[in-house]
C-alpha positions as CSV (number, residue, x, y, z in Angstrom):
1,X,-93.4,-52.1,14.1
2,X,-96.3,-53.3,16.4
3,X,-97.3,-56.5,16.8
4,X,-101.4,-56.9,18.0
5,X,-103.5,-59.7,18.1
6,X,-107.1,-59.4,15.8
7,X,-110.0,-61.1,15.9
8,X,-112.0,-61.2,12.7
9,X,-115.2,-62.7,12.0
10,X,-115.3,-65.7,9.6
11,X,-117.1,-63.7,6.9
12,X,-114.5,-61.0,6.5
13,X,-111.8,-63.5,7.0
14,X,-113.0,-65.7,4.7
15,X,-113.7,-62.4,1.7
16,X,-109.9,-61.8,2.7
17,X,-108.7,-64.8,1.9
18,X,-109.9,-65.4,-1.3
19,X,-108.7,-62.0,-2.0
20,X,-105.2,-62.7,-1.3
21,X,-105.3,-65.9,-3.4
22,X,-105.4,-63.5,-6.2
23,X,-103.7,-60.2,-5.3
24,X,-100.5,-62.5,-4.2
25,X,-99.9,-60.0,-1.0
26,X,-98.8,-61.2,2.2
27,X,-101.7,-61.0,4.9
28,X,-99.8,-58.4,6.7
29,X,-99.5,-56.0,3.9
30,X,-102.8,-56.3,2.9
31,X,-104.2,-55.9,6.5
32,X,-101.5,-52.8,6.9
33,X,-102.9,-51.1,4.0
34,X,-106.6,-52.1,4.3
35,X,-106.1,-49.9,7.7
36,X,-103.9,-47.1,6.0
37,X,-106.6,-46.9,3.8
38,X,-109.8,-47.0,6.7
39,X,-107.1,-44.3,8.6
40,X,-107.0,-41.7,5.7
41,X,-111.1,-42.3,5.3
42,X,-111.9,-41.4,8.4
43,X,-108.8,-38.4,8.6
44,X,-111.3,-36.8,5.6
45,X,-114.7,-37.5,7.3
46,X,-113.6,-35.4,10.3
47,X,-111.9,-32.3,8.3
48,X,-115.2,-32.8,6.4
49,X,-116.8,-31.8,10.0
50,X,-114.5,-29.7,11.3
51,X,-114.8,-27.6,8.0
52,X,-118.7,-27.5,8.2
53,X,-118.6,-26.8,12.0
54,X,-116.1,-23.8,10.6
55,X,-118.3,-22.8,7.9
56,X,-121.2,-22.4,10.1
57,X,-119.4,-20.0,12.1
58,X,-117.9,-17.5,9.5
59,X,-121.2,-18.0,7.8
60,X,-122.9,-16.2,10.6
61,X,-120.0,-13.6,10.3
62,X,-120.0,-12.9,7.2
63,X,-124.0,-12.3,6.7
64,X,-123.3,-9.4,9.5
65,X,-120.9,-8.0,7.4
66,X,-123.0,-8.4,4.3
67,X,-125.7,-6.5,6.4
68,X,-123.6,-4.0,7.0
69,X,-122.3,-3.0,3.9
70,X,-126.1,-3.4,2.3
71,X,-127.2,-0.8,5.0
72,X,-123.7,2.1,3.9
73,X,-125.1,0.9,-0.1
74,X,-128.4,1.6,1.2
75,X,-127.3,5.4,2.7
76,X,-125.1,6.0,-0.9
């Protein structure tokens, strides 16, 4: 495990604290899974673009092929 040092500002400190009077979770966990949480989030957001940028491309490939067989149905 990794120790850090983090500097929050007093609004989100203060929202987390009165939090974790009620969720009764240690600081650390909650901090731990509040970022294992942001980690998978952002993980999907750039598959999300990755994917798109990936669609795009077979997109352009498959409309040639689409062309192509149109213009054999076209000679049938």
């Amino acid at each position: 495990m990794k120790s850090i040092s983090l500097k929050l500002n007093e609004p989100v400190f203060q929202e987390m604290e009165k939090i974790l009077e009620n969720v009764q979770v240690s600081r650390n966990k909650y901090i731990n899974e509040a970022i294992e949480y942001y980690n998978a989030l952002q993980d999907r957001f750039l598959l999300e673009k990755q994917l798109l940028q990936e669609s795009a491309m077979v997109s352009e490939d498959s409309m040639a092929v689409l062309h192509e067989f149109e213009a054999i149905e076209d000679e049938w």
